[in-house]
N, CA, C and O of each residue as an XYZ file, in Angstrom:
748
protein
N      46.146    -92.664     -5.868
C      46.971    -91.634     -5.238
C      47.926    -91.023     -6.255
O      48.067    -89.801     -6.202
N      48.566    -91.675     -7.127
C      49.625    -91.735     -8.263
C      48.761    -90.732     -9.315
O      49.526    -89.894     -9.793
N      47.688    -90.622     -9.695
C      47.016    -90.177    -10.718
C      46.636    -88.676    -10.061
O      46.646    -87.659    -10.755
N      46.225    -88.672     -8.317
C      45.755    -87.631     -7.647
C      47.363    -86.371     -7.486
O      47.470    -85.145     -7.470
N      48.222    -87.383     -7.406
C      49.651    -86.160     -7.545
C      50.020    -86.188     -8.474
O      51.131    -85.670     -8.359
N      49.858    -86.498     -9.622
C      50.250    -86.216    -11.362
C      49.210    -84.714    -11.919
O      49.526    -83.680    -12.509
N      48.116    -85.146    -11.479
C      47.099    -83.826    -11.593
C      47.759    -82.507    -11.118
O      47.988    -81.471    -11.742
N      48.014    -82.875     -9.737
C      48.553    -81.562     -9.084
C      49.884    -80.844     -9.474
O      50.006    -79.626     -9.345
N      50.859    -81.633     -9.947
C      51.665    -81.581    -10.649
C      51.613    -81.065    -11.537
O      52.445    -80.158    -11.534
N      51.045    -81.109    -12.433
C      50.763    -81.004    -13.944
C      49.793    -79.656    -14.158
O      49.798    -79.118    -15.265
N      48.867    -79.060    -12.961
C      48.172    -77.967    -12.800
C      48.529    -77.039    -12.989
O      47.942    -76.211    -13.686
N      50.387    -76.745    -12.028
C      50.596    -75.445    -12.272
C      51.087    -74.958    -13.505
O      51.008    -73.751    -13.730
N      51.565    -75.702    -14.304
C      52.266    -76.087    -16.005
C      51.075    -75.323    -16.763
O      51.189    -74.500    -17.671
N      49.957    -75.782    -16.188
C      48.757    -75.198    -17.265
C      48.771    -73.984    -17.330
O      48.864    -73.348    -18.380
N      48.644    -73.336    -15.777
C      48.437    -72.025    -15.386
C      49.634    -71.238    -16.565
O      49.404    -70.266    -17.285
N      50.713    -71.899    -16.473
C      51.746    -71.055    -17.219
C      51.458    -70.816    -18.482
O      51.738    -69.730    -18.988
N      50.914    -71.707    -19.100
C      50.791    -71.865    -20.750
C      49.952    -70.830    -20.893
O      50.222    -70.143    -21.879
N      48.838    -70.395    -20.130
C      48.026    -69.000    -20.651
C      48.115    -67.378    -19.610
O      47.344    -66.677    -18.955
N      49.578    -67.405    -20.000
C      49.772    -66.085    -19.357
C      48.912    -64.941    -18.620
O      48.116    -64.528    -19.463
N      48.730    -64.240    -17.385
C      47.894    -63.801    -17.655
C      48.524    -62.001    -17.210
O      48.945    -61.714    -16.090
N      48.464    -61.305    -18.035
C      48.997    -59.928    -17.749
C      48.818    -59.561    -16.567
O      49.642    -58.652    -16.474
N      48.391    -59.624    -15.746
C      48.152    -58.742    -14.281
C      49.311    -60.188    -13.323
O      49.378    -59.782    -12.163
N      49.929    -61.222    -13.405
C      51.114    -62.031    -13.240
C      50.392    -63.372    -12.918
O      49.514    -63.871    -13.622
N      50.792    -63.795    -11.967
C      50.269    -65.255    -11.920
C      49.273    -65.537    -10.779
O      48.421    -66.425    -10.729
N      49.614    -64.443     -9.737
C      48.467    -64.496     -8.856
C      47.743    -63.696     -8.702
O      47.313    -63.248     -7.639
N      47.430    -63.312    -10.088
C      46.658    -61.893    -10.406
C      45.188    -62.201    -10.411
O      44.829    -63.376    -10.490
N      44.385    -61.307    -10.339
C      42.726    -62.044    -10.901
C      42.823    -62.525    -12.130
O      43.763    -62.220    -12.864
N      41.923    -63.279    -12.463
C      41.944    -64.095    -13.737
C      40.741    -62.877    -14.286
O      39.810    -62.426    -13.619
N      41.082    -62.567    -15.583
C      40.152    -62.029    -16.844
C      39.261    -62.357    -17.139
O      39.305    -63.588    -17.136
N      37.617    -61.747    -17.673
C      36.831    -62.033    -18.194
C      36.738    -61.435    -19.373
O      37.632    -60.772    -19.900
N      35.607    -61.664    -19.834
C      35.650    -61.687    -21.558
C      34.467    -60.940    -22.058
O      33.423    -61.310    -21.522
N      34.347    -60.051    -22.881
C      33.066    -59.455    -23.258
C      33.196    -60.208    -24.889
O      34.313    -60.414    -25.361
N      32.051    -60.541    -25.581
C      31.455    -61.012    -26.326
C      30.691    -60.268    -27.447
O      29.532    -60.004    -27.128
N      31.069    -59.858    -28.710
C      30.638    -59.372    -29.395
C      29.167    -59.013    -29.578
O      28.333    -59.917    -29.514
N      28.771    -57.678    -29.815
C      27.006    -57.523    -29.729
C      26.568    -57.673    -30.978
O      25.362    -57.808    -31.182
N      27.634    -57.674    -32.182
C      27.145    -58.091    -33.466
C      28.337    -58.733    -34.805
O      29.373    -58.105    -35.023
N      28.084    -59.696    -35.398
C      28.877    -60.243    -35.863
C      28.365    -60.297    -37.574
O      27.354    -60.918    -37.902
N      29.374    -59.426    -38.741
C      29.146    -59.458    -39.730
C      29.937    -60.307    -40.958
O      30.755    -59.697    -41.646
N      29.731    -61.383    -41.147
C      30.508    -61.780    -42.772
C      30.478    -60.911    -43.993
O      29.570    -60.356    -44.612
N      32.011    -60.997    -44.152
C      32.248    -59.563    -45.266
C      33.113    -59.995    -46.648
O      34.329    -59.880    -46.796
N      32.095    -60.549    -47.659
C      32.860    -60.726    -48.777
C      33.435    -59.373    -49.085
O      32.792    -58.374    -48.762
N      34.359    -59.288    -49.562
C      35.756    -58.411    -50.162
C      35.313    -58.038    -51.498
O      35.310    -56.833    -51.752
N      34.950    -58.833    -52.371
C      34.417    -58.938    -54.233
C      33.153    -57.373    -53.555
O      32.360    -57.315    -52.615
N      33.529    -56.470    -54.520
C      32.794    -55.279    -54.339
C      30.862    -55.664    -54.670
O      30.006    -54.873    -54.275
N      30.640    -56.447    -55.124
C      29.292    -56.723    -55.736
C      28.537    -57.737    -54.470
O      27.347    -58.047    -54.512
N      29.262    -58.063    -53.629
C      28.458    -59.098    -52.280
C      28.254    -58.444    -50.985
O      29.114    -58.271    -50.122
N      27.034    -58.104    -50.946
C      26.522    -58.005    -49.365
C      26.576    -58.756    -48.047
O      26.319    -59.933    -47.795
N      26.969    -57.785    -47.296
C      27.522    -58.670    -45.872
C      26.755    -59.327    -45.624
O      25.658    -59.077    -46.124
N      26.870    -60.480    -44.761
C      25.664    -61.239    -44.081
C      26.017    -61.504    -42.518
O      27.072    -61.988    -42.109
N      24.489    -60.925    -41.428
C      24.530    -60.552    -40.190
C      24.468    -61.602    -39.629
O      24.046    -62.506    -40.349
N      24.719    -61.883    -38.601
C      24.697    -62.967    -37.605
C      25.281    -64.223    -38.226
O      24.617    -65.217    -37.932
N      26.207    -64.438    -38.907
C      26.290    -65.486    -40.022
C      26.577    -66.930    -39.327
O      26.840    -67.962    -39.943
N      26.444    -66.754    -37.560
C      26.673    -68.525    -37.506
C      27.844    -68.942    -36.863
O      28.148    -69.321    -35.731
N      28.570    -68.703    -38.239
C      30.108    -69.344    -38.526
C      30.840    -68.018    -39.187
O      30.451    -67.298    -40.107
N      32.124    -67.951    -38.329
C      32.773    -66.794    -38.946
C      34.010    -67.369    -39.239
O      34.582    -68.346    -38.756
N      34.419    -66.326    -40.408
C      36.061    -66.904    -41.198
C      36.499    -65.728    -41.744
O      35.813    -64.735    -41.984
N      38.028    -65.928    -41.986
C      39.145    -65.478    -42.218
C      39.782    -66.264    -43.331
O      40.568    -67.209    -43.262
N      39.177    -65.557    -44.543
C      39.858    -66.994    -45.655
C      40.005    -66.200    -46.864
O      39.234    -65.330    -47.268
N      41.092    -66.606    -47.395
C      41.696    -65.756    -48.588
C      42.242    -67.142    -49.201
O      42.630    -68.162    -48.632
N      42.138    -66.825    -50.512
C      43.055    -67.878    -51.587
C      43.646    -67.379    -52.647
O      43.446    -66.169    -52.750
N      44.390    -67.901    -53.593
C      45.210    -66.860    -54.600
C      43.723    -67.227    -55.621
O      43.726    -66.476    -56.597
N      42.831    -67.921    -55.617
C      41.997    -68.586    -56.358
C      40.553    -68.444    -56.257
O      39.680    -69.066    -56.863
N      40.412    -67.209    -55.096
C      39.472    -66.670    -55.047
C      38.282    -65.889    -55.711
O      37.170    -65.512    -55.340
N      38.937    -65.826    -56.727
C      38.438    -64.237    -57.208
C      38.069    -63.171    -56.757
O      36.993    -62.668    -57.082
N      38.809    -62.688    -56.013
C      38.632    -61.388    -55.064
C      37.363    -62.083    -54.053
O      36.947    -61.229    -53.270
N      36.661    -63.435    -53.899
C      35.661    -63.346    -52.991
C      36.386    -63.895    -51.597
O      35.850    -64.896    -51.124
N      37.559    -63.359    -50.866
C      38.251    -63.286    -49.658
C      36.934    -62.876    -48.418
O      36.059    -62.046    -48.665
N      37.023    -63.613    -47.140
C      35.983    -63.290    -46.307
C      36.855    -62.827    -45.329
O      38.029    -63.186    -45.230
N      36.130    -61.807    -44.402
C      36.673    -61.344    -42.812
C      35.398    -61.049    -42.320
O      34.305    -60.892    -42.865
N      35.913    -60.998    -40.799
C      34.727    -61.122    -39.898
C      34.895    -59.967    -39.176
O      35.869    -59.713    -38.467
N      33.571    -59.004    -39.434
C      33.491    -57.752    -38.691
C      32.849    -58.019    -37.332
O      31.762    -58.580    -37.473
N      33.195    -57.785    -36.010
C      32.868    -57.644    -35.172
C      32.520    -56.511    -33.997
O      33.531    -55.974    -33.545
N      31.265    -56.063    -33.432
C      30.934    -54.965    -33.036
C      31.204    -55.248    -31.034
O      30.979    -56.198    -30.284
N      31.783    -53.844    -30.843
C      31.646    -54.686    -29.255
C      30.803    -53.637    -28.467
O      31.560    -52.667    -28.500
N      29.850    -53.299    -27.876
C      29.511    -52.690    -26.528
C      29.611    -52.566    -25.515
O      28.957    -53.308    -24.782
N      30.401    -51.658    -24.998
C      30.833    -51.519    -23.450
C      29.801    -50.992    -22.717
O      28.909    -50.155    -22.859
N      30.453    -52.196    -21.403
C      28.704    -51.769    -20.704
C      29.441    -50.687    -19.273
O      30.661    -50.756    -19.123
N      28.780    -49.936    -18.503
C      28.895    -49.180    -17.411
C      30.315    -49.869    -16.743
O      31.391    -49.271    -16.764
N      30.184    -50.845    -16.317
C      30.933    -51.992    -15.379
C      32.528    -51.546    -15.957
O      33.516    -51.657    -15.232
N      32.582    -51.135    -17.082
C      34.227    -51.312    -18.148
C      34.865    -49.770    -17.374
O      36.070    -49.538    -17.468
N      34.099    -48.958    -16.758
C      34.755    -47.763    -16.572
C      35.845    -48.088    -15.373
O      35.606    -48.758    -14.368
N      36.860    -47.575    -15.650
C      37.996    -47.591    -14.870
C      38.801    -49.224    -15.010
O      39.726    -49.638    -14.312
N      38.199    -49.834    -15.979
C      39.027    -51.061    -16.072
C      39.646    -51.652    -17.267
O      39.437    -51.263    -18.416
N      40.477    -52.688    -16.897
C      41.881    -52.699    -18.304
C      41.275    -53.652    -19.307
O      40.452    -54.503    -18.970
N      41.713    -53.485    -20.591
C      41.029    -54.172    -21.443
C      42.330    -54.655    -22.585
O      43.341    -53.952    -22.607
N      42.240    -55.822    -23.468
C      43.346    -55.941    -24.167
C      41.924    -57.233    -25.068
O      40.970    -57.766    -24.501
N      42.303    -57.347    -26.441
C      41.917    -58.532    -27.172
C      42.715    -59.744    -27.213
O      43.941    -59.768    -27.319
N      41.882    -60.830    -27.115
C      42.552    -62.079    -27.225
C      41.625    -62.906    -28.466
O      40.525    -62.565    -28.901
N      42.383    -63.989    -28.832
C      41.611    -64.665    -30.339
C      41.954    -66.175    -29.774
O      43.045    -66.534    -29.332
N      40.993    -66.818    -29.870
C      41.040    -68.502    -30.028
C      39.744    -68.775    -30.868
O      38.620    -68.367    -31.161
N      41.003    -70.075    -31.108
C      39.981    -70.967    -32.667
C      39.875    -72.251    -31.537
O      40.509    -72.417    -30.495
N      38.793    -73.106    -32.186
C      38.963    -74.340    -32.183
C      39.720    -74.997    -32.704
O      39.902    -76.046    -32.085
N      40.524    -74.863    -33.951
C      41.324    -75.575    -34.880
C      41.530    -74.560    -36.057
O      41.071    -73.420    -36.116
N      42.442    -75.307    -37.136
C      43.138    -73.970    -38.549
C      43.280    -75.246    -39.583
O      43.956    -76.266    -39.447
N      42.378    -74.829    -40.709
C      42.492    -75.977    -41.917
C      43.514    -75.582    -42.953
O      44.241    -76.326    -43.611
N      43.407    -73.923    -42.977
C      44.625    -73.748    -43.701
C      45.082    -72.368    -43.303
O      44.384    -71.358    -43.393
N      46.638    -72.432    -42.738
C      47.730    -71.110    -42.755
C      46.426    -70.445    -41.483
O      45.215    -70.276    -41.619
N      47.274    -70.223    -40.385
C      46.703    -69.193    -39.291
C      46.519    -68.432    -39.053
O      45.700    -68.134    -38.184
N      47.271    -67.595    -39.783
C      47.537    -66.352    -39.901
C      47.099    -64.919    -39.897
O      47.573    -64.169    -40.750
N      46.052    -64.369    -38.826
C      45.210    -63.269    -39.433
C      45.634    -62.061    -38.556
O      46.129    -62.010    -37.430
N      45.253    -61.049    -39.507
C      45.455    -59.725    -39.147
C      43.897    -58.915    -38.339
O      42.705    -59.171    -38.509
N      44.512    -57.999    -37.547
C      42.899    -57.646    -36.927
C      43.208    -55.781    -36.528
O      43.949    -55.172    -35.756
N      42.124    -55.396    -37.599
C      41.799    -53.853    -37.244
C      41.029    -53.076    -36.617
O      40.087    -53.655    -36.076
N      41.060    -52.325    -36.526
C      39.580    -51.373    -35.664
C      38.834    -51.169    -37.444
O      39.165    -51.624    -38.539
N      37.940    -50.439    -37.072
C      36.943    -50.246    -38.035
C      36.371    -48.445    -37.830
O      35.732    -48.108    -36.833
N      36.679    -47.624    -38.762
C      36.060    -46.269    -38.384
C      34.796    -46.125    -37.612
O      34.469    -45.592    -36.551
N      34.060    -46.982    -38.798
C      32.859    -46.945    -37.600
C      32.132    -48.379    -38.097
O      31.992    -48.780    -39.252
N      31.685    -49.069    -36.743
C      31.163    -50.733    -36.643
C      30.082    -50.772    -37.880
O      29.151    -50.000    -38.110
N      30.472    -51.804    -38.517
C      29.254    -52.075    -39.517
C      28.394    -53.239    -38.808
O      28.759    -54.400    -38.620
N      26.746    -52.448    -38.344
C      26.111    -53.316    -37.826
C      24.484    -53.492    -38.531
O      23.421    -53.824    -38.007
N      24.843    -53.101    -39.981
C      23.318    -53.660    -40.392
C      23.236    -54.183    -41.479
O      24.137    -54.050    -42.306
N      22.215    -54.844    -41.701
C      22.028    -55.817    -43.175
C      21.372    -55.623    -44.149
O      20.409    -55.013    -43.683
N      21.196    -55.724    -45.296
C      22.275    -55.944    -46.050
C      22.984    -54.105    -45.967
O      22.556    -52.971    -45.750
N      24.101    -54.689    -46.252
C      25.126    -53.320    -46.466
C      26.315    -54.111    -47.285
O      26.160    -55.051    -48.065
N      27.111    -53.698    -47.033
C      28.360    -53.579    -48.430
C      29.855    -52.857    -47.801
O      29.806    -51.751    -47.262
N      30.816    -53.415    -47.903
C      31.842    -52.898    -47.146
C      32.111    -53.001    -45.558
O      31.184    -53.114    -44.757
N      33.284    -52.957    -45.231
C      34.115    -53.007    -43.968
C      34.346    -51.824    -43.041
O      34.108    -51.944    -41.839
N      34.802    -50.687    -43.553
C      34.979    -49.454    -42.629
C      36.332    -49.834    -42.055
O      36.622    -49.758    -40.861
N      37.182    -50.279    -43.093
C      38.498    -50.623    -42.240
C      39.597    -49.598    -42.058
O      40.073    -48.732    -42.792
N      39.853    -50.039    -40.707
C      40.645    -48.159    -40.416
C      41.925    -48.527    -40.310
O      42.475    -48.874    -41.356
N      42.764    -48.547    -38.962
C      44.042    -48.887    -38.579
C      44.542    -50.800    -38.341
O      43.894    -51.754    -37.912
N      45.502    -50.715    -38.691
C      45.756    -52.422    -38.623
C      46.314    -52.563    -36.841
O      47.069    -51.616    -36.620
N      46.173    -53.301    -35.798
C      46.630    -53.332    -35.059
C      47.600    -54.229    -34.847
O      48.544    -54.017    -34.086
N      47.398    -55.501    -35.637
C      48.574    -56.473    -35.478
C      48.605    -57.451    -35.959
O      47.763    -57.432    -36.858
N      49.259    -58.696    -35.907
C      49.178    -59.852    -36.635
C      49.211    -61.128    -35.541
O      50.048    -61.231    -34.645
N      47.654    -62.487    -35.915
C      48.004    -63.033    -34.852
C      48.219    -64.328    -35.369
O      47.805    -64.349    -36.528
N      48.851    -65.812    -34.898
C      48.701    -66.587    -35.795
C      48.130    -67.866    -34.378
O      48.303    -68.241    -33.218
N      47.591    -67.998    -35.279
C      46.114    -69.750    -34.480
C      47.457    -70.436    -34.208
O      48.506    -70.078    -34.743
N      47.355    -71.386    -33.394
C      48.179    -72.907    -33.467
C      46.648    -73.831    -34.181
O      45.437    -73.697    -34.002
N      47.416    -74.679    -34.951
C      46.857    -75.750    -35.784
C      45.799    -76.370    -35.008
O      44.631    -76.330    -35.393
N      46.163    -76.956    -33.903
C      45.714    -77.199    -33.149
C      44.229    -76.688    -32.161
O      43.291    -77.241    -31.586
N      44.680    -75.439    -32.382
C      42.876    -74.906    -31.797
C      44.106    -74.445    -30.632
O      45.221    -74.947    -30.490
N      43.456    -73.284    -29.852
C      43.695    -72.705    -28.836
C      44.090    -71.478    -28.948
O      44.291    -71.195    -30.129
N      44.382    -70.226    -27.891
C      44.605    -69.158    -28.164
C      45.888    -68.709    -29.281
O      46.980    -69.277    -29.284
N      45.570    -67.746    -30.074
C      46.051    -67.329    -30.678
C      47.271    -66.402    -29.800
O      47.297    -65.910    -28.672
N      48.393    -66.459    -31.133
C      49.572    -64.954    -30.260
C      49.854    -64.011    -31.082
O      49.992    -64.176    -32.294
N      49.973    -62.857    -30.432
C      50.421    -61.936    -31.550
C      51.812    -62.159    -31.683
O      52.751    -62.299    -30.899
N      51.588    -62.146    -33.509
C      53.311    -62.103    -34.044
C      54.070    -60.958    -34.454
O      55.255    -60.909    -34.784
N      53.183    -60.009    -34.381
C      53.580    -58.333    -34.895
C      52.084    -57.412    -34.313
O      50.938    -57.822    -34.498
N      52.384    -56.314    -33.704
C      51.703    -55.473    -33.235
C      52.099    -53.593    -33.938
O      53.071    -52.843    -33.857
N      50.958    -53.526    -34.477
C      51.397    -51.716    -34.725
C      50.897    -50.945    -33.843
O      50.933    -49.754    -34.149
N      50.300    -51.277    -32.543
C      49.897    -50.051    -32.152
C      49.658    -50.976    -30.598
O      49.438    -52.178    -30.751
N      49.697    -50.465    -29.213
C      49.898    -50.760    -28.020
C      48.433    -51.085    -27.807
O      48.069    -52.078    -27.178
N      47.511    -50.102    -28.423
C      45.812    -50.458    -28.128
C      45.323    -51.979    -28.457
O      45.459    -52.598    -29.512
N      45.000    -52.199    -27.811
C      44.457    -53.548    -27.119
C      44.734    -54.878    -27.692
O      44.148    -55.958    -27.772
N      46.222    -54.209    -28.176
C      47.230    -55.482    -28.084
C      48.018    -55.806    -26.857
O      48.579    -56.901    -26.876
N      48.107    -55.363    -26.222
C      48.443    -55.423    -24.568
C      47.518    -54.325    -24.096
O      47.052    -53.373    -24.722
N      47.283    -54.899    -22.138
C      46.115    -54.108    -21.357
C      46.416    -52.794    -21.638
O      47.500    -52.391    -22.058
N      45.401    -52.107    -21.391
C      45.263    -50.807    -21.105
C      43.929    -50.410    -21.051
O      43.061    -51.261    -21.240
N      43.649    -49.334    -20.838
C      42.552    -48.686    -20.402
C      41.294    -49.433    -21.164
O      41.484    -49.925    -22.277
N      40.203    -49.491    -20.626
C      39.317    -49.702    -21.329
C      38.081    -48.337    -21.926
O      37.738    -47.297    -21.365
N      37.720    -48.860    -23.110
C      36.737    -47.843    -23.720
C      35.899    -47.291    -22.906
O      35.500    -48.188    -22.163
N      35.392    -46.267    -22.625
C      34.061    -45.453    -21.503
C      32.821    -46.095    -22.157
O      32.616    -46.205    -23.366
N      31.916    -46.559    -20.996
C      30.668    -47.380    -20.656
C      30.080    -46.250    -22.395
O      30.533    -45.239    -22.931
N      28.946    -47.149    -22.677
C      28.647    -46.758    -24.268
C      28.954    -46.582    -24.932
O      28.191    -46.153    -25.798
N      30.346    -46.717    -25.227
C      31.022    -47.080    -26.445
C      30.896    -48.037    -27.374
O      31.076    -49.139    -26.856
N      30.605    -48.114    -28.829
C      30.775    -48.686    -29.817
C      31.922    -48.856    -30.598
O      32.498    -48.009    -31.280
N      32.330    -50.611    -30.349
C      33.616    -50.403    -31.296
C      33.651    -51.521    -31.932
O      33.074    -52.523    -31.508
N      34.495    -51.486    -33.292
C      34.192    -52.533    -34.360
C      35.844    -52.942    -34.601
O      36.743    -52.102    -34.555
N      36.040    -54.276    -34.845
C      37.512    -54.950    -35.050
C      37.009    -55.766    -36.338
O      35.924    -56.344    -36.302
N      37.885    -55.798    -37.557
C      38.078    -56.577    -38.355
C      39.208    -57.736    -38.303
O      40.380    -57.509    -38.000
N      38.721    -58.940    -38.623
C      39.947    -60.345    -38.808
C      39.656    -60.512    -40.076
O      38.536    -60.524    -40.587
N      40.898    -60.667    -40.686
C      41.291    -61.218    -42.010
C      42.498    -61.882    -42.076
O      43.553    -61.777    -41.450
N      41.998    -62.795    -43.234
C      43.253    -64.027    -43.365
C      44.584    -62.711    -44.190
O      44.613    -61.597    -44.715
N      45.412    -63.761    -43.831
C      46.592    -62.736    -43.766
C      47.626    -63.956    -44.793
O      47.846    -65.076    -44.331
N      48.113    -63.588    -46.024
C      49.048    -64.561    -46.318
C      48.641    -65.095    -47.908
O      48.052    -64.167    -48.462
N      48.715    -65.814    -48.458
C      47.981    -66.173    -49.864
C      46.999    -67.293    -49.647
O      45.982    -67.290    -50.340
N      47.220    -68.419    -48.607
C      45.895    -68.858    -48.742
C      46.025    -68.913    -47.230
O      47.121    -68.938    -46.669
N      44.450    -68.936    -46.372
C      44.132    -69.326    -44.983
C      42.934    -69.095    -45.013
O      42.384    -68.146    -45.572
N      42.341    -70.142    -44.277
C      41.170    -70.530    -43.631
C      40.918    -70.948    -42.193
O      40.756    -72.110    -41.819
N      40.906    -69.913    -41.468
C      40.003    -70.087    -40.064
C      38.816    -69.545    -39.761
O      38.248    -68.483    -40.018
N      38.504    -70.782    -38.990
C      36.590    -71.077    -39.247
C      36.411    -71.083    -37.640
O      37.105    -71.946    -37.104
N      35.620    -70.299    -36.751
C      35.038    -70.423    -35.879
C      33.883    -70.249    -35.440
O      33.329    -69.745    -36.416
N      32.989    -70.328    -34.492
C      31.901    -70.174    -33.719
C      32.182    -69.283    -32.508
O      32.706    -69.689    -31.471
N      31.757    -67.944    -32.755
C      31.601    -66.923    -31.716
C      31.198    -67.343    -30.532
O      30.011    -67.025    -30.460
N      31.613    -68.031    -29.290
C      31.126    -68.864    -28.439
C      31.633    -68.119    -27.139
O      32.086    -67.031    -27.493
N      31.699    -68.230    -26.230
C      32.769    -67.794    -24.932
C      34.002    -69.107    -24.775
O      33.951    -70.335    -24.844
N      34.957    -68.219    -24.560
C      35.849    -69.087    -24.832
C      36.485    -69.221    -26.614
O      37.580    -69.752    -26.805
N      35.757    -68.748    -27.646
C      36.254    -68.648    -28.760
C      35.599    -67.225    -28.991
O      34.669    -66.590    -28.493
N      37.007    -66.938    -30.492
C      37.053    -66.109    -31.264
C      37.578    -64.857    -30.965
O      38.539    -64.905    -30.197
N      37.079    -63.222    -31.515
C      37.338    -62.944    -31.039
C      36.856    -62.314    -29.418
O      35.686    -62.410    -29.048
N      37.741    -61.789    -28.704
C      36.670    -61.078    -27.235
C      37.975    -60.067    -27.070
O      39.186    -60.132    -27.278
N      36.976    -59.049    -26.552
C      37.731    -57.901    -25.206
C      37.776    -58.459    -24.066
O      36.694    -58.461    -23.478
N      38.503    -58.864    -23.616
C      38.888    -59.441    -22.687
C      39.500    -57.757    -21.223
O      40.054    -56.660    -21.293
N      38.873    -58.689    -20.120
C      39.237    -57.223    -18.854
C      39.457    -58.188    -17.567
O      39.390    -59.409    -17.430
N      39.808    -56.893    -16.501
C      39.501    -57.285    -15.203
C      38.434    -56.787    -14.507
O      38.038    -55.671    -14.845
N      37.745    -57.486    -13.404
C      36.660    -57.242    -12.754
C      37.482    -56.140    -11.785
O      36.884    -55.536    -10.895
């Protein structure tokens, strides 16, 4: 009985820890999932690599310019018209410094081999907890889908860059539901 009212207890605490913009007894958000995912060495002489698996955000002072970010493509399907959209980021965990920055992209780099990012406007800065779990933004330049708002019109193509942000960081994830990055909406 003791363990059955500690649960219940302890439930609504959770609810709080992952905010959800529309308030607390709002619908809960779903998540759209990237339609293509590119690894992007930085060193001008390395070709991206598509579907790579495992994506990262890793810079070192010791790099030699070979710094990685992860281009991500999203497709909006019919369903997105008339509804709110904002990005959210979770890791599983951060081996080194959390720290990454995330842009739009002029236009999505979605084929292989190619060369370069298409990096356009910076939207903000987010940093991992060590720990694994959603990321927060620590600085925002621009209101677009750093908080809700409108979502993109059904066939839209759009591309976000993450990069480690800082002199050294390494975050390593698996594009999964529930990780990385997503457009996140309401039904």
């Amino acid at each position: 009985m003791l363990k059955n009212t500690l649960y219940l207890t302890l439930l609504p605490l959770t609810t709080l820890a992952l905010p959800n913009p529309a308030g607390p007894n709002g619908p809960k958000p779903l998540e759209l999932q990237p339609s293509k995912i590119v690894l992007h060495d930085t060193h001008w002489d390395v070709q991206n690599v598509c579907d790579p698996g495992l994506c990262q955000a890793y810079k070192a002072t010791n790099s030699n310019g070979h710094d990685l970010t992860t281009l991500l493509t999203f497709t909006y399907p019919p369903t997105f018209n008339g509804k709110t959209c904002w990005l959210e980021f979770a890791t599983p965990s951060v081996s080194q410094g959390g720290t990454v920055d995330v842009f739009t992209q002029w236009s999505p780099v979605n084929t292989c081999p190619s060369m370069g990012n298409n990096r356009d406007a910076q939207l903000g800065r987010m940093e991992a907890p060590w720990g694994g779990g959603k990321a927060t933004w620590t600085a925002t330049y621009s209101g677009y889908m750093t908080t809700p708002g409108p979502c993109k019109a059904a066939g839209t193509v759009e591309g976000f860059e993450v990069t480690g942000a800082g002199d050294v960081v390494n975050v390593t994830w698996k594009q999964l539901p529930g990780m990385g990055l997503r457009v996140m909406y309401f039904v």
